[in-house]
N, C-alpha and C positions, 0 to 999 in steps of 0.2 A: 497482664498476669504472667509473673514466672514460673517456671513448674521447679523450683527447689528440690522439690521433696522427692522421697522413692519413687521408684519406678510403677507399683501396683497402687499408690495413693495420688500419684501424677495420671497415674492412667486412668483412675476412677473419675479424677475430676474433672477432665478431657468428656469422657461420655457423657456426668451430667451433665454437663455444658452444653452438650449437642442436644440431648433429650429435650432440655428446657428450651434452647433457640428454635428448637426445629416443632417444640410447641407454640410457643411465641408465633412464629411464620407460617405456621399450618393455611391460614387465612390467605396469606400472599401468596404460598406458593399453590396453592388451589386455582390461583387467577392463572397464574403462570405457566399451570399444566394445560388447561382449557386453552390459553390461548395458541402452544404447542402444538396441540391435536389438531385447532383448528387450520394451522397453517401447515400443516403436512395433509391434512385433508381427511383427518381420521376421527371425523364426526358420524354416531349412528345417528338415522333417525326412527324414531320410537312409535313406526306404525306396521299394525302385525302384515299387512299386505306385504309388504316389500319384503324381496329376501335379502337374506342376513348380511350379503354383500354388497350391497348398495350404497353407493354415495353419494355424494348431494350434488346435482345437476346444475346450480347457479355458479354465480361466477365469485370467488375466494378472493374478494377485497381485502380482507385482512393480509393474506399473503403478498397482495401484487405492492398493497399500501407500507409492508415492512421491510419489502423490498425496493421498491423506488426511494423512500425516504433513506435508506442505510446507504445505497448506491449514492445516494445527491450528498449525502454528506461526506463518504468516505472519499468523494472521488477529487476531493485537495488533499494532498498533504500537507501540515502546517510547516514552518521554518520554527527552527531555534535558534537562537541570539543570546549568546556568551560575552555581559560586558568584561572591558579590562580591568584588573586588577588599579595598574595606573595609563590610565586614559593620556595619550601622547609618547607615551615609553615604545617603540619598538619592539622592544622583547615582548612585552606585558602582551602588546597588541597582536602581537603573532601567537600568542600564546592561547589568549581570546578564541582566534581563528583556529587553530586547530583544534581546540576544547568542540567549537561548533561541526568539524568536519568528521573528529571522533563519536561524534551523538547521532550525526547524520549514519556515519558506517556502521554503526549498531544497530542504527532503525532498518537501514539496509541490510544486514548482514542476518535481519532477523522477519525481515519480509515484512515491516510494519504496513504495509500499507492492505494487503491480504487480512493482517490482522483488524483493521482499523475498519473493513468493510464487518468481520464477523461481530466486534463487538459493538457496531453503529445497530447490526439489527438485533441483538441483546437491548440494546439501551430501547429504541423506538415498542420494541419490542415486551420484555419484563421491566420494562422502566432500571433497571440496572445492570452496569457491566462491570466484572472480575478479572481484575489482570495481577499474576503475581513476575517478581524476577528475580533468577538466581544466579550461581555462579557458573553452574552446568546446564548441559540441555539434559533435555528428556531423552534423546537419541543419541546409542552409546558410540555411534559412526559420526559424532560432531565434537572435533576435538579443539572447538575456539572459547580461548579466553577471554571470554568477554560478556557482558550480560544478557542473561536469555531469558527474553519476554515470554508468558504463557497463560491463552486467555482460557481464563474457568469461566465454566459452568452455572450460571446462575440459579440454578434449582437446585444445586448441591453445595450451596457458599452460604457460611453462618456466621457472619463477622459480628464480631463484638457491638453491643448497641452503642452508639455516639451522640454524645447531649449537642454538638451541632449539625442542625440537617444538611448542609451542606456542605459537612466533611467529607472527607472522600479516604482518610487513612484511619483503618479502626486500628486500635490495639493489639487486636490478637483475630485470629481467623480460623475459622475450621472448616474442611472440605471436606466431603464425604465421598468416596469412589469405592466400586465392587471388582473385587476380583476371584478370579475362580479357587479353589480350594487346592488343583494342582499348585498351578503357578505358585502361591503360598507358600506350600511344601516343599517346590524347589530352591526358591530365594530365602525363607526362611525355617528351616529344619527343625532346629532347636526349640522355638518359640512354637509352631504348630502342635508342636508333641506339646502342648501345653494347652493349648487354647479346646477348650469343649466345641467340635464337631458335628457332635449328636450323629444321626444317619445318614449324615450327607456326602455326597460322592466327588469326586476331583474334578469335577465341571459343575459344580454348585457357589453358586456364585456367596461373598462374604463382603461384607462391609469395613472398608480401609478410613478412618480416620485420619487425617495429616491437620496438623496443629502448625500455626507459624505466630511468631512474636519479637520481639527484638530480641529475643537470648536465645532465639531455639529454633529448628522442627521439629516435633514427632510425629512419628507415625504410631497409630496403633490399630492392632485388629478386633473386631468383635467377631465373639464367638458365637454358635447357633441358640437359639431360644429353649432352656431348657424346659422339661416338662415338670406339672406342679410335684406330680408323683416324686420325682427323683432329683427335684431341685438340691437334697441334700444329700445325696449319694454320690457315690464314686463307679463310675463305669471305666471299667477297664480296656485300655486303646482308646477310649475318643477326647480325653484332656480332661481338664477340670475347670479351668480357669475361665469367667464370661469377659475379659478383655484382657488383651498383655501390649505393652510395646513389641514394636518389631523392629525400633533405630531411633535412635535422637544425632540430630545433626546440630553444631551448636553454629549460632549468628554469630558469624566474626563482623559484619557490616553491622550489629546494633542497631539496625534500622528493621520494623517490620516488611517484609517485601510484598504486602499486600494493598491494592489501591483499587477500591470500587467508586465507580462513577454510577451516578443517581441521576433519576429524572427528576424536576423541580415540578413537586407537587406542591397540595394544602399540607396533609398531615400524615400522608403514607406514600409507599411506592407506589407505581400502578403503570403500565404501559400506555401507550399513543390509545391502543385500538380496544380498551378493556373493556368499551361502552356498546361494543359492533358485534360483541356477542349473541345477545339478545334476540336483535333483528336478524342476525344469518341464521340464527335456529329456527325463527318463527319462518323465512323466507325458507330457507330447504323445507322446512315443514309444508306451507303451503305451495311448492314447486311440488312435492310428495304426492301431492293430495288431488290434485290438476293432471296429473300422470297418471293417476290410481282411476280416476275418471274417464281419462283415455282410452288405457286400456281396456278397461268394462264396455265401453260403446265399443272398441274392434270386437271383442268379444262378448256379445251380448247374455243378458239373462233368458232364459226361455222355458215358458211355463206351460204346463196344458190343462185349458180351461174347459170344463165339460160344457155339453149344450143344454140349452135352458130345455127344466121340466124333463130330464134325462134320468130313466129309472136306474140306473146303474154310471158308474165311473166310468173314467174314460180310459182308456187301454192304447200302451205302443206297441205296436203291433211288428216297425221295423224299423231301427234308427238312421237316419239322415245323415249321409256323407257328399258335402258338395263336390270334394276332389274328387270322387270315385263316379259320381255322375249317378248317385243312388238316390233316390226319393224315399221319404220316413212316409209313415204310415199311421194314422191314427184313428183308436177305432172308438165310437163315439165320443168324441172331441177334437178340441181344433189346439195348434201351437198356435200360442201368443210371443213373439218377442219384444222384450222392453228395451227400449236405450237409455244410455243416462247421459246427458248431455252435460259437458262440460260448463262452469258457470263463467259466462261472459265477462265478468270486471278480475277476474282471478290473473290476467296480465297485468293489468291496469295497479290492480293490489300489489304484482310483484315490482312495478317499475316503481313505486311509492318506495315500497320497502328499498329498494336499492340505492335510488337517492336520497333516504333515510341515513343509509351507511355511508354513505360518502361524503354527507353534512357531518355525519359526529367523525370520523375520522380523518378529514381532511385530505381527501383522497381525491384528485380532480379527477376528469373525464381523457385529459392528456394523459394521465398515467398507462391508459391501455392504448394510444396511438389513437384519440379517438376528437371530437372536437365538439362541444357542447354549440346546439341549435340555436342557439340566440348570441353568437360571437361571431362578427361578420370581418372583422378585421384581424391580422396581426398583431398590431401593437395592444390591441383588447384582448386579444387571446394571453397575450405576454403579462398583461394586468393581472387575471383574473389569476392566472398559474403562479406568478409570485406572490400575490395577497394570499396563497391558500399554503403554499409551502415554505413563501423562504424565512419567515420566523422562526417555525420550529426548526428548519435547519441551522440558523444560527444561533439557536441558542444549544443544541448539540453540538454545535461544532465548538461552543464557546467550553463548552462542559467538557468536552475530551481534551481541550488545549490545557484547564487546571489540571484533570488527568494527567495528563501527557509531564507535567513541569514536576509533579509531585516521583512518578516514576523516574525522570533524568533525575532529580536528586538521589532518588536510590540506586541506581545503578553507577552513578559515580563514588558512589559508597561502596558498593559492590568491587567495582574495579580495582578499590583505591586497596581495599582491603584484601582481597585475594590477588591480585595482579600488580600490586602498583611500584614493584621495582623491577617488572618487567618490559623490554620493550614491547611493544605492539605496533599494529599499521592502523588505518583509517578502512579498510575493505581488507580480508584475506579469505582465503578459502576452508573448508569444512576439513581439512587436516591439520590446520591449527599452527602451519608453519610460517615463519616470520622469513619475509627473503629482503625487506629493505627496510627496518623498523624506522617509523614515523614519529614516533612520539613516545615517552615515559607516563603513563598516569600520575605517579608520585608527583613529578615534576611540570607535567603539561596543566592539571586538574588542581590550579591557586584554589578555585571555588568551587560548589556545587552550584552556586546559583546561576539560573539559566530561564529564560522566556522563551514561551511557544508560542505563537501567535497565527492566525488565522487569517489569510493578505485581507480577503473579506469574507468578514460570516454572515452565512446566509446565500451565498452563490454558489452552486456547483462551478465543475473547471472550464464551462463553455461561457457562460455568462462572466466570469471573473475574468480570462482573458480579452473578452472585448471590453467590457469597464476598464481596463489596465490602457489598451491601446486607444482608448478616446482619450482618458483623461491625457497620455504623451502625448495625443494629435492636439489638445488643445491648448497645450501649454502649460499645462497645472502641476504637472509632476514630470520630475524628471526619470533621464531613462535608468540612471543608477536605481532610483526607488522601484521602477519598476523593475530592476532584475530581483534588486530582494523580494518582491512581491510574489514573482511571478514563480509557483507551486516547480515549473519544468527544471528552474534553475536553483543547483544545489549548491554551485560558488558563485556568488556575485561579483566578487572581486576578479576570479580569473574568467566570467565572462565578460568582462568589461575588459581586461585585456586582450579578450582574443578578438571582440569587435575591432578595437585601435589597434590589433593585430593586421586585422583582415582589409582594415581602410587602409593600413599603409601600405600593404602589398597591393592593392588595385591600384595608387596612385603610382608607386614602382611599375606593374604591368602597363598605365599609358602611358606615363614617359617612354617606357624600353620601344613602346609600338611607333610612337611619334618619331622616335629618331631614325627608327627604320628605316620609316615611312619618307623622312626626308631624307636619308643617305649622310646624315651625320656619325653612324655607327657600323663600323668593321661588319661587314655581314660574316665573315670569321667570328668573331664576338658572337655574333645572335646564335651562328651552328652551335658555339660553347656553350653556350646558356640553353637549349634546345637541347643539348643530348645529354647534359647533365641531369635535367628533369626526368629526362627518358629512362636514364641507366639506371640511377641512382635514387631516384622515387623522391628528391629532398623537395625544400618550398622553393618559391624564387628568391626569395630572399637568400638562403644558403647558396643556392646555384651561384646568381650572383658575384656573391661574396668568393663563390669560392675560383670564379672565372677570374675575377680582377685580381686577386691575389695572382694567379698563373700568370695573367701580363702583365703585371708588374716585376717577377722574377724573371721574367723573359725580355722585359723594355733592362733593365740591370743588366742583364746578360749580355744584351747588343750594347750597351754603354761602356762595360765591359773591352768589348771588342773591337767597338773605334779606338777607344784612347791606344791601346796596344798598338792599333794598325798607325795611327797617327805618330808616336814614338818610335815604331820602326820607321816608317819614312824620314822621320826627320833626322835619324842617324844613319841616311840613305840606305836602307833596308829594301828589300822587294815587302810589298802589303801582300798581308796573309790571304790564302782566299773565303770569301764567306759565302756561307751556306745558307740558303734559301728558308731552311725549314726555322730556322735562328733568327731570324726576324718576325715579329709579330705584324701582323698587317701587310702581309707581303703581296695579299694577292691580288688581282688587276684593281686598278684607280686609277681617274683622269692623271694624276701624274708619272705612273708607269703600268700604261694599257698591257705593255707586252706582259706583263708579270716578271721581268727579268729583274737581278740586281743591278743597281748602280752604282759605280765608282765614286771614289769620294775625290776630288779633285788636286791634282796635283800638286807639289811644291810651288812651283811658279808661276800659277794662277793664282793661288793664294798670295803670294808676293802681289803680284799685279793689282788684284782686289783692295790689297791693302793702299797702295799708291793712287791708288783714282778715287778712294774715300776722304787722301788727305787732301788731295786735287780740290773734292766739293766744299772745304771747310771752309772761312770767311776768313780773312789776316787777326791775326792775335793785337788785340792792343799792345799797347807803348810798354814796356816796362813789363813784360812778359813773356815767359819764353816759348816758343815755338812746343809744340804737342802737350803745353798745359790747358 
């Protein structure tokens, strides 16, 4: 639905819409409040004995069961997978890859993973979760371009009805939130002086309507409930009007930015736990009632029976204080105390009841650190804890993944529409400034479309990493599949280079150690490459790299200085003198122990040398001339 229309006939049709949905759901969300209470712990029980502050003394399986269930699912996060555009193109492919490392720094940048445990216990929970996304945060100290995730409330979400149950994007949505009557007046002035008040004071809270659709926001307020008397009157200072807008923001993304995930039921919503109602009220009731008995036997009933054939009643004459050391007195009659003993199966009743609730909820006995009496082994223990939980986790976790694919389309809608001839980065910080931009949306985001995928559903992150590391011990998958698998890792591709990274610098580290070790390498060299690492914090590989470079501008430099010294001699020159520090490798070795320089040999040894090499040659055949 679009709201075309004015602003006070837009705004009327917005209310009924709520009126009617919020009749509609009256049903649902009655389950939804019950089971609220129950898990905060704010159940009464309805017997006059107890006082009014009393809470129920057994153990709050509902809570511990929407919390381990939300925990086991939340505790992966799924991957997303950006195919290319054109599969084998370079560009295309790089382009892929950063589509996927920009989805990832959203989910990061927006704490999805915080998020993913609150709306696991909405889903397990009210059987449905509400996530809207926009172009701005809710906090006005967050100044990133980028889309910001924000999980509603599911007792206050009235999304449009959807003829598939297993849609998850309604039409239009409306959210109901209370805000105080100040605040109102300060944000919106103009509109307040409008809206009928009645006698309410500036900490009186008002109901804020927010409408969302593919063309729009609005916001609107309702005003206080008037009386029948003066329904048609004018009261002067407190407004007139019983709803006004107070902002329409229009959808430049076209897309509605609301996505609720549902639990797969028959033919309505309903939570994990709707059924464990019943038996936790009957159980605190009779935990009540077994208490109520207790205390009556510490403090007993105590009556005074006259004596038989006694002309007259019986008389207190002094009442009985044990702490004081006082004896009562009673004057023709005797006290009788009653006890009232507690009923013997009333345990027995409550341990019924509880594994009552644990059957319909599917709540093991592991969940509290605990380990069920007829499980003698490990791997039975591991049996019975996966047949009870890991279905419903994976089929949550399956459900949040369609979630999850539906939201990246919109946020790249999102992006593309308010941001997308901006640069951006892949992660930046909450002031919103760009120091090395990464990528263009316009340009990076060819498509929305994008898979989420779950490495395995149905595991929490303990179980999934050792399934990951059998299946590579045994050969079945490789270790690249297991990088995308594996929840820890967010680049597979630059984790696989920094393994082939890290393998070739250990194979560099034993050669460099080997040659030590045998005296094949400059122990000058090894200080170079040891004090590089020191000073300069680099890898070995850089150290390395950057030692060999220096000897070889230093092996030049002395190459350098022979030829020189050899051309001055041979135009009988005196040879320059060299300097120690000018040679590389200079320092003691078997061929000069002392460490000193050595001479390069004379004119006429060299002559000589030459004459005693022709000496060793064999005669020249026939017909050939001597030093061919």
């Amino acid at each position: 639905m679009a709201l075309s229309f004015d602003n006070d006939k837009a705004a009327a049709q917005v209310v009924t819409m709520y009126q009617e949905r919020r009749k509609d759901r009256g049903g649902l969300f009655s389950k939804m409040e019950d089971i609220r209470r129950h898990y905060n712990g704010d159940i009464i029980i309805p017997l006059p004995e107890l006082d009014d502050m009393e809470k129920p003394a057994i153990p709050n399986l509902i809570a511990q069961g929407i919390d381990q269930f939300a925990m086991r699912v939340a505790s992966v996060i799924p991957d997303i997978s950006y195919m290319p555009v054109r599969p084998g193109i370079q560009v295309s492919e790089n382009r892929a890859r950063d589509r996927r490392l920009a989805n990832l720094g959203w989910w990061d940048m927006n704490k999805m993973g915080t998020k993913l445990r609150r709306r696991a216990r909405h889903l397990t929970a009210y059987g449905m979760s509400a996530v809207t996304i926009s172009p701005v945060s809710v906090y006005h100290d967050d100044q990133r371009d980028i889309p910001h995730w924000r999980v509603r409330n599911p007792l206050s979400t009235y999304p449009a009805p959807m003829l598939d149950p297993d849609s998850m994007e309604p039409a239009d949505c409306i959210f109901v939130d209370r805000r105080p009557l100040g605040w109102l007046k300060e944000n919106y002035p103009a509109q307040m002086a409008i809206l009928y008040r009645g006698e309410k004071g500036d900490h009186d809270m008002f109901e804020v309507l927010e409408y969302m659709d593919a063309n729009e926001t609005v916001l609107i307020a309702v005003g206080a409930e008037k009386p029948k008397a003066s329904a048609y009157s004018t009261e002067t200072g407190k407004g007139i009007a019983t709803h006004i807008i107070l902002e329409r923001i229009p959808n430049r993304a076209e897309v509605s930015p609301v996505v609720i995930a549902g639990r797969i039921t028959l033919d309505r919503l309903q939570g994990q736990f709707d059924q464990m109602l019943g038996t936790y009220q009957r159980m605190a009731k009779l935990d009540a009632l077994d208490m109520i008995a207790r205390f009556r036997n510490v403090f007993p009933d105590e009556w005074i029976v006259s004596t038989s054939n006694s002309p007259s009643s019986p008389r207190i004459i002094q009442e009985a204080n044990g702490k004081e050391g006082i004896r009562g007195v009673v004057d023709k009659g005797q006290v009788q105390i009653t006890h009232l003993q507690p009923g013997s199966t009333t345990n027995d009743a409550l341990d019924r009841m509880e594994r009552a609730q644990r059957l319909t909820g599917g709540i093991p006995a592991e969940f509290g650190g605990e380990s069920p009496s007829n499980v003698r082994t490990a791997r039975r223990g591991e049996m019975v804890m996966s047949n009870t939980v890991d279905m419903p986790i994976q089929e949550y976790q399956e459900i949040f993944a369609n979630s999850l694919e539906a939201e990246n389309r919109r946020a790249v809608k999102i992006m593309k529409a308010y941001y997308g001839k901006k640069p951006s980065m892949f992660f930046f910080g909450n002031d919103g400034k760009i120091t090395h931009p990464d990528y263009t949306p316009n340009e990076t985001f060819e498509t929305d479309l994008s898979y989420v995928k779950y490495s395995m559903p149905g595991s929490d992150v303990n179980g999934m990493v050792v399934a990951i590391g059998q299946r590579v011990g045994t050969g079945i998958m490789s270790t690249q599949t297991a990088r995308e698998m594996d929840p820890a890792i967010e680049d597979p591709i630059r984790e696989r280079d920094q393994v082939e990274i890290e393998g070739l610098r250990k194979a560099l580290l034993a050669g460099l150690e080997q040659q030590a070790s045998q005296g094949s390498l400059d122990p000058n060299v090894i200080a170079e490459i040891a004090m590089a690492k020191a000073e300069r914090h680099v890898t070995l590989e850089a150290a390395v790299a950057k030692v060999h470079k220096e000897m070889q501008a230093k092996q030049a430099e002395q190459a350098n200085q022979q030829q020189q010294m050899q051309q001055q001699m041979q135009q009988g020159g005196q040879p320059p003198e060299v300097q120690a520090e000018s040679q590389p490798g200079i320092g003691v070795s078997p061929d000069n122990p002392a460490g000193t320089p050595i001479a390069p040999p004379p004119a006429g040894a060299q002559n000589l040398s030459a004459m005693l090499s022709t000496l060793k040659r064999p005669p020249a055949p026939a017909g050939v001339a001597p030093g061919m």
